[in-house]
N, C-alpha and C positions, 0 to 999 in steps of 0.2 A: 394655839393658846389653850391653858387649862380646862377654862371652862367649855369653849367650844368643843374638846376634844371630850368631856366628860357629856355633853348635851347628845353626842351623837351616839357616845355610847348606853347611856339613858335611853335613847329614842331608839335604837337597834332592840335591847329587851324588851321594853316597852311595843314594841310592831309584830314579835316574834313567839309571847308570851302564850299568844290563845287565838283560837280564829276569832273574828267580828262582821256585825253586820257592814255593808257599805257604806260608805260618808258620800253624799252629793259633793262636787268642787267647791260648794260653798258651808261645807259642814254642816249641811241641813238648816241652815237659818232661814227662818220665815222673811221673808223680803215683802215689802209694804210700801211697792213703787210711786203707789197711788195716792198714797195718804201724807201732809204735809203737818209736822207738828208744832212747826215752831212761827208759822205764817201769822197766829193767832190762839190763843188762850186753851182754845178746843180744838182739838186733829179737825183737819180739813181734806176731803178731797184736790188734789193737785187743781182741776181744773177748774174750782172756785175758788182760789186763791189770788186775786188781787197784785198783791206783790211778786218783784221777780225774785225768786226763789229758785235754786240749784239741789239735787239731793244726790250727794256722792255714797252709790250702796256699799254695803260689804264686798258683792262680788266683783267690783271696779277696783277697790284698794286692794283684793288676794291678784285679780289680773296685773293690774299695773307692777306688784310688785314697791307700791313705794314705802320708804319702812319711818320716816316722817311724814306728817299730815302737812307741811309745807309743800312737799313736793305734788301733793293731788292737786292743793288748792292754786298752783298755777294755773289746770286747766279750766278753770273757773271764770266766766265773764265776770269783768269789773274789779277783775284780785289783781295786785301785783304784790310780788313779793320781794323783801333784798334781803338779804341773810351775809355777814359782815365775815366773813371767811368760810371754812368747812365748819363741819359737824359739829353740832354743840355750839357753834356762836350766837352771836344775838340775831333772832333771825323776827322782821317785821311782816307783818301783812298790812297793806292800805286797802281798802272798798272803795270805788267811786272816787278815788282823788283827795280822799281825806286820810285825815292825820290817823298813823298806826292805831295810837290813842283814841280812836273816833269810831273803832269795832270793839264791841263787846263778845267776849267768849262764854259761852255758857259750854259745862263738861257734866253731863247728868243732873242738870237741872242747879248746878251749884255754877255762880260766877266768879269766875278765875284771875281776872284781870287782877295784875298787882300791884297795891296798893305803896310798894314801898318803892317804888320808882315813876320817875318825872312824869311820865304822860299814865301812870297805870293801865301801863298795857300786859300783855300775855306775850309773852315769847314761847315762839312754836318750837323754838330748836329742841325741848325736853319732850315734847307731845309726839310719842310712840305709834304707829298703830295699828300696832299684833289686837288689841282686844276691842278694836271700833267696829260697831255694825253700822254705823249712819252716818252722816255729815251731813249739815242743813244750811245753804248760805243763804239770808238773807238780805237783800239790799234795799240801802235809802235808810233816811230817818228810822227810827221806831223807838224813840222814848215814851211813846205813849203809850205803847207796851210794857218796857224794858228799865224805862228812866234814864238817868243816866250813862254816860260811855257809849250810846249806840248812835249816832249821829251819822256815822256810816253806815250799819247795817249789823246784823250779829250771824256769830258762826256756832253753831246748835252740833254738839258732838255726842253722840247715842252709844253707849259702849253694847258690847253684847250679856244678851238674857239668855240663861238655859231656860231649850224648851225639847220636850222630848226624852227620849233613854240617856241614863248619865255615858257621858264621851268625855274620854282624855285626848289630850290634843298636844304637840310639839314641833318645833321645828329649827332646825340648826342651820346655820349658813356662813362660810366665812369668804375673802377675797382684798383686793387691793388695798391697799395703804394698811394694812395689819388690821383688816376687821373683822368680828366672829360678833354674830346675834343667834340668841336662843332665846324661846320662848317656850312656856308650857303651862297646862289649866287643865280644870276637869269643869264641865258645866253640865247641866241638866234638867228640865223638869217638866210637872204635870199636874193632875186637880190640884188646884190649892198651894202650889208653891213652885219657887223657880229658884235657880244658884249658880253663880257661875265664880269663877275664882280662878284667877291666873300670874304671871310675874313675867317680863322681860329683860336678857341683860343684853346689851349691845357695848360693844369696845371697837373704837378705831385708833391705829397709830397718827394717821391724817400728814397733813403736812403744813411746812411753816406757813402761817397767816401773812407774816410781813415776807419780801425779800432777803431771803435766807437758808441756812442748814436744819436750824430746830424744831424739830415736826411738832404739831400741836395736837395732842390728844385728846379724844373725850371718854368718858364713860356714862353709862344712863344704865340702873336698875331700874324698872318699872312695876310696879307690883297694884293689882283691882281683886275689889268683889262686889257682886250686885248679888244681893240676896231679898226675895221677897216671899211671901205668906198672905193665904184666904181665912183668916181663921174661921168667918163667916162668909155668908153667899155674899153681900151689900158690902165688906168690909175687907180692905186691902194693909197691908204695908210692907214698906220696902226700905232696905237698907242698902245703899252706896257710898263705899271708898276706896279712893285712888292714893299712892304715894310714891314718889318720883327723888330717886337721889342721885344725881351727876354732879361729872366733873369736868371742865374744860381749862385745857391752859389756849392762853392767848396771847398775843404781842400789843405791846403799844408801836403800832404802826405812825412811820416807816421803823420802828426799832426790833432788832428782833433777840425778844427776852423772854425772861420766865414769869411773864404777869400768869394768873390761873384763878380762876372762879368756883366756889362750890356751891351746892345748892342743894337745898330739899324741899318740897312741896307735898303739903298735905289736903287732903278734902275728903269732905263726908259729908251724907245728908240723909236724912230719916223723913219718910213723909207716910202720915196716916190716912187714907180714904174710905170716904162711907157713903152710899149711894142710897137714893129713896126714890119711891115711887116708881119702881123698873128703870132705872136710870134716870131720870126725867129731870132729878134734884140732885148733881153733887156734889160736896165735898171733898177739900182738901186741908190737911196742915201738917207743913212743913219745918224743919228747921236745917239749917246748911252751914258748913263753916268750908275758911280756903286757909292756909298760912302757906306763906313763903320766904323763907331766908338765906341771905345770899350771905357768902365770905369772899370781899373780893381781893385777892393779894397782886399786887400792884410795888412798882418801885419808889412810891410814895407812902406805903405801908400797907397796912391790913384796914378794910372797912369792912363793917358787918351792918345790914341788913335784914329790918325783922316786920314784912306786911299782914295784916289779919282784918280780914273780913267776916262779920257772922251776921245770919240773917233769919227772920221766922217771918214763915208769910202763910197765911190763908186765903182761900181761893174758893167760891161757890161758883155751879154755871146750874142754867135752868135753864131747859128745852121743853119745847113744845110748838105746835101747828095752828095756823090755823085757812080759812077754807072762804073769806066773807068777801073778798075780791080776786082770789088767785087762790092756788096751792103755793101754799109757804112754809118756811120752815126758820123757827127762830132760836138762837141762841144769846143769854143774857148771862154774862159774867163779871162779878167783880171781887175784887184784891186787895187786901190789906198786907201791906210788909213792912219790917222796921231793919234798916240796914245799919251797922256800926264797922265803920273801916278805922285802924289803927295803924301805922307805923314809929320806930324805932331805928336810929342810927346815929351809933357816937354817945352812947347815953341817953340820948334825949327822945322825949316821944310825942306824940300826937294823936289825936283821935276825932273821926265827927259821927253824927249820927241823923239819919233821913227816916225819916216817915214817907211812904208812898203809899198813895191809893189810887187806886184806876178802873176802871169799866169798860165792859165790851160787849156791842150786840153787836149778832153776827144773823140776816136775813138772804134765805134763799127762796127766788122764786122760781117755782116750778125746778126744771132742770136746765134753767137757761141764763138765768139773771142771780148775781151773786154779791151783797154787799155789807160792808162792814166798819164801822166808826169806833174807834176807841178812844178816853179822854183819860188823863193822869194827870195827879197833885203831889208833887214833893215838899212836903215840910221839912225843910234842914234848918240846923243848928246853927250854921255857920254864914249858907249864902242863904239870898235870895231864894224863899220859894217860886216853886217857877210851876207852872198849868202845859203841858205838851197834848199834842194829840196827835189822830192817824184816820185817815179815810183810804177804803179799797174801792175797787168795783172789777167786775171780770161779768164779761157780756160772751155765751156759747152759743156757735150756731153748728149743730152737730150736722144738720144736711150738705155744709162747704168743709166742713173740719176746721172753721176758723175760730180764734177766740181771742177778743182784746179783753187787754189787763191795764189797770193803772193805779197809782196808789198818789197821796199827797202827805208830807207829814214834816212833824216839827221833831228838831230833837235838841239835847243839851248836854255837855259837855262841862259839869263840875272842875272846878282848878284839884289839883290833887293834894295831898298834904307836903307833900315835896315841895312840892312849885311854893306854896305858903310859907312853910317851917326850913326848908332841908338844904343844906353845900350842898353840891355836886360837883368836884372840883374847881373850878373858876366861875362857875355859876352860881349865884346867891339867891335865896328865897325871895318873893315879894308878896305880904301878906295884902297887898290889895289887887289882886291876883282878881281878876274877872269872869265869871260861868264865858264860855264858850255855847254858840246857840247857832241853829241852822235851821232853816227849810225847804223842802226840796222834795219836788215829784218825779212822777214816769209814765209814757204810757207807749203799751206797744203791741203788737199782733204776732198771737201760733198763729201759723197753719200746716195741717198734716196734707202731707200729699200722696200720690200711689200706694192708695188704700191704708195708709198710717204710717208706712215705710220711712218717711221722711219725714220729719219736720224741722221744720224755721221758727225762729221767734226774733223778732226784731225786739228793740225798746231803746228810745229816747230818752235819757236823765237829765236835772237840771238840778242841782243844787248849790244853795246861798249860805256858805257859815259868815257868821261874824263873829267878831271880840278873839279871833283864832289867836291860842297863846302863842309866844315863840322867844328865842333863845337873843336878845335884844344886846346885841355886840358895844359895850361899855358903853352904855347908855345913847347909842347913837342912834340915826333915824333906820327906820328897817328898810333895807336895802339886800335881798338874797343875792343880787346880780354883785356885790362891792362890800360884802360884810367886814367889819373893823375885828381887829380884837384888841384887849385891854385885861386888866383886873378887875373893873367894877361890871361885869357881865351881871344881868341877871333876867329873871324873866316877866313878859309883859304881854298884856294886851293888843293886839294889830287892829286898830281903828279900821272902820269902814266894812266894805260887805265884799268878801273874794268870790270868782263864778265859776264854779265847776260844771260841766257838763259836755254830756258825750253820747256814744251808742254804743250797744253792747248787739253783739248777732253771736247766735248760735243757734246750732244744727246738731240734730240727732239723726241716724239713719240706718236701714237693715237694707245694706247693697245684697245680700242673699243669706239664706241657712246660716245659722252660727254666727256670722259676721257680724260688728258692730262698730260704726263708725260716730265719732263725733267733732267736732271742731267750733271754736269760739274766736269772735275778734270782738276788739276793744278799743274805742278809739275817746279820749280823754282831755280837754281842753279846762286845764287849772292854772288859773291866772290870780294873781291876790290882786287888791284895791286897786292898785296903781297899774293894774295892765303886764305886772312882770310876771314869768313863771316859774309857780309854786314848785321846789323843789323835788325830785325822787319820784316825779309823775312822769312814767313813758308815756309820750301822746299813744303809743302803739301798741298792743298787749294782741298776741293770740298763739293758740294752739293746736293741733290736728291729733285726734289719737282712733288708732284703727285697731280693734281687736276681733281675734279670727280661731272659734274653734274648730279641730276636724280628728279623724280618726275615731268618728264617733263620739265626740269632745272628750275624751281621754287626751289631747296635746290643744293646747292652745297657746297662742304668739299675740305680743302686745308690741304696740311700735307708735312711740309719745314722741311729736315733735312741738318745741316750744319756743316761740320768740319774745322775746322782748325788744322794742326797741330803745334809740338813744334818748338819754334823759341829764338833765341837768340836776347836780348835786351841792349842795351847801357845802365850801369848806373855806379858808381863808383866800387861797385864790381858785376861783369854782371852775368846776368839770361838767366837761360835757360827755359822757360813758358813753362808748360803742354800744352798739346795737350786737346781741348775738341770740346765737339759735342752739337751743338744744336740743340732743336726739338722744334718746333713750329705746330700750330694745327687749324686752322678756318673753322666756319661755318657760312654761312646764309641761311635764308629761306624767301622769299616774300607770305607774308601774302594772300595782296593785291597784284593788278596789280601796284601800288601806294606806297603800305608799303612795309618796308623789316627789318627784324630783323637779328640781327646781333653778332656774338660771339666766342673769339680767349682766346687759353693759348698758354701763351708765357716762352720757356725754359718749355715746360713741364714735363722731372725730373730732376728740380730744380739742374741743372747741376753748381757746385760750379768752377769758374775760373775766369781767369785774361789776360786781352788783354795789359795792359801797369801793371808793376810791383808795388805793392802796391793798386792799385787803386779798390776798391771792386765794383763786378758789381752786378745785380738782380738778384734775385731767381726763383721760378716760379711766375705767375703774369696771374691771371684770367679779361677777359672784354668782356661788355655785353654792344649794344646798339640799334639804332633804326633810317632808314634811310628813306629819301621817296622823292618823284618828285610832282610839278601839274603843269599841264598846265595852260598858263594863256591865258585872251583877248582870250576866243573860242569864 
């Protein structure tokens, strides 16, 4: 391909030009294992952290080699993922057994979910990530954080900060089904200011989604900056934006044709900080925008697509100690934000607008007891103000290495404008469309073992949605086991209280030197009102992934295995999908202090199956590339 073949030649001058200092494997990025950000209002150490929280580092996504953030978040307790053919399709994540809909995405502190589709959700298939330093999964409720859309849990994505001498950075890689990705940035910084700036383009030829000859292709530019400034000692700001343009063609399955979607996604957000009293007192204000627009060309025509989210929120926390029955340590924070979501389609448009306020204290005692309460108000225009909240607790006993965690919390789920105003082909709006609401806790036990080498973490979930909307098959009773169809589809409220709940285990582990093993299982019990099971939920979810450097870690080998099991799917006469198992396989080796060669089989035997019925996915799929760093202005 052009541009791959122009990437590598780029990246040959670019290695050859000057000598450079050395780049760690992980391009020098500060890694911050310990610290959880998105658990609560204020960074938290991991191990007072209440909630079960997951944190995928930078140096786990350059190991793994995954070039979608879908593909990490399989190995993730409590994730399951279906993605409706190859590359570029519609691809879902569920938390906990709940509706795709029912996670919130945060991307640099801007929320992405879109506005101009049925459940406003985030589709991963465009989400790159050449330029991610983080990934934070949160699970369970947390609208009393968050507000709406987190009923499930939210997934917190931290792009990279220069820190340090400015370094350019690039990388080229092509291989099966006609694919070439490049990526390239220059980031850097120190007193008083930090920048990072980059762009990704990925192209695949892929293949037919339906049973067929017609291969279905994607394309994804990706393009970031995070730029920030001290102008003052007390006084910060930072500037982030992302923009995202692809292309996917698609079939209407079983057909196989030329449907094709296009898309651009935009976001930015500006936030000012000013601290007092040596930290003690901060401030925040914010302001953040998302749009996304779809063109979707289809045999029924052309439909366009126009979601916009804008949002300004202010945030103080106030810390301080005190000594009168314990060492303690307290944090108080509260949030004022005003959200306005908008969509467009066919002419016609809509809009609401939310007031949210919330509060949070956050008390540690000594270094053992750790607890935290949060309460939120949403004033909307449209539904029902609704009051959410969120309790933690995490108990350490450093003399066993054991530590329980549990959290309790409420959350709620807004109808979207779609579901009120919007067609969706045989599906018709219904503006008395009901908030979706849930409660739902956990609680469960680390413990480290042979001296930290090991550890476990059990936890028990248990959650209650009710009013859950769903796609109500011409007006008849909801039935996923024997659903009807019709012309007068539309959608509604599911009377009564559905029960989710399940266990999630996972294990981290240093079998020796260099080594790094992890593994998660997932076991899931989603049943609606009536005892039938909720659709697109494997009871069974886990993964193993073993990474191993040596050679003085100048080579290191990554080796992902993934199961899902069988699951029953909604369609007019319903499936029951095989269970299958993926294996995934990477290697790199650093030539140079500077170069690094690089090379993954993906599905390595060529395991035949189906995540949404009908929709055919890859086979095995060999790639080979070539990465590297230089310093610049020595």
């Amino acid at each position: 391909m052009k541009f791959l073949t122009a990437g590598v030649i780029t990246l040959f001058i670019l290695l050859t030009s000057q000598p450079g200092a050395a780049q760690s494997r992980t391009d020098a990025i500060e890694q911050l294992p310990e610290i959880v950000v998105s658990a609560s209002r204020v960074p938290l150490e991991a191990k007072a952290v209440g909630s079960s929280v997951t944190v995928i580092t930078a140096e786990e996504i350059e190991r793994k080699q995954a070039r979608v953030v879908s593909d990490l978040l399989r190995e993730v307790p409590g994730i399951a993922v279906h993605r409706s053919g190859t590359a570029g399709t519609l691809t879902a994540v569920r938390m906990r057994g709940s509706e795709h809909g029912h996670t919130l995405v945060i991307i640099d502190g801007v929320k992405v979910n879109d506005p101009s589709n049925a459940g406003a959700t985030f589709n991963f298939a465009d989400l790159l990530t050449a330029d991610i330093e983080r990934i934070e999964v949160l699970r369970g409720p947390q609208s009393g954080l968050y507000g709406s859309d987190a009923i499930g849990g939210v997934i917190n994505i931290i792009t990279r900060k220069g820190r340090g001498p400015v370094t350019a950075h690039m990388s080229a890689e092509g291989g099966s089904f006609g694919t070439g990705n490049v990526s390239a940035g220059i980031r850097g910084g120190g007193d008083g200011h930090h920048f990072s700036l980059g762009g990704n383009a990925l192209r695949t030829s892929g293949i037919s989604i339906a049973s067929g000859n017609e291969k279905d292709g994607y394309k994804n530019q990706t393009y970031h900056a995070r730029l920030g400034a001290q102008p003052a000692k007390d006084l910060e700001i930072e500037l982030l934006g992302r923009y995202v343009k692809a292309d996917v063609e698609t079939d209407n399955v079983p057909t196989d044709n030329d449907d094709r979607t296009g898309s651009d996604h935009a976001m930015g957000r500006t936030r000012l900080k000013y601290s007092l009293f040596d930290g003690d007192w901060k401030h925040a204000l914010g302001a953040a925008m998302h749009r996304k627009r779809r063109t979707v060309v289809s045999r029924w025509g052309t439909t366009e697509y126009d979601g916009r989210k804008m949002r300004l929120d202010y945030e103080t926390n106030v810390f301080f100690e005190s000594s009168a029955l314990a060492e303690a340590t307290h944090a108080v924070t509260f949030v004022t934000e005003r959200e306005k979501d908008s969509q467009m389609s066919g002419g016609a448009g809509s809009d609401v607008t939310n007031h949210g306020y919330s509060a949070e204290y956050q008390l540690g005692l000594g270094d053992r007891v750790f607890l935290s309460g949060s309460l939120r108000r949403d004033d909307n225009e449209r539904f029902k103000d609704t009051t959410t909240y969120r309790a933690t607790a995490a108990y350490v006993l450093d003399e066993s290495g054991t530590r329980f965690h549990g959290s309790f919390g409420t959350g709620v789920k807004n109808p979207t404008l779609s579901h009120l105003f919007q067609q969706f082909g045989r599906v018709g709006p219904n503006p008395d469309v009901e908030p979706e609401e849930s409660k739902g806790w956990d609680i469960g036990v680390e413990q480290n073992l042979l001296e930290s080498r090991l550890t476990v973490d059990v936890t028990y979930f248990n959650n209650r949605p009710t009013n859950l909307i769903y796609w109500n098959d011409a007006g008849t009773a909801y039935d996923w086991q024997n659903p009807e169809t019709g012309d007068d589809d539309f959608y509604d409220n599911l009377g009564g209280t559905s029960r989710i709940r399940g266990l999630e285990l996972a294990l981290r582990a240093e079998p020796r030197e260099r080594m790094e093993l992890s593994a998660q299982y997932t076991y899931t019990d989603a049943k609606d009102p009536d005892g039938n099971l909720l659709p697109r939920r494997a009871e069974h979810v886990a993964s193993v992934n073993l990474g191993y450097a040596f050679l003085d870690g100048r080579a290191v080998v990554d080796l992902g295995i993934d199961y899902n099991g069988k699951q029953l799917n909604r369609t007019a006469n319903p499936v029951m999908l095989d269970a299958f198992v993926l294996v995934n396989l990477a290697a790199a080796y650093k030539v140079t202090e500077r170069i690094e060669v690089f090379g993954r089989v993906d599905n390595l035997f060529d395991e035949d199956y189906e995540e949404v019925p009908g929709y055919q996915t890859t086979g095995i799929g060999v790639f080979a590339g070539v990465r590297g760093t230089l310093e610049l202005f020595q």
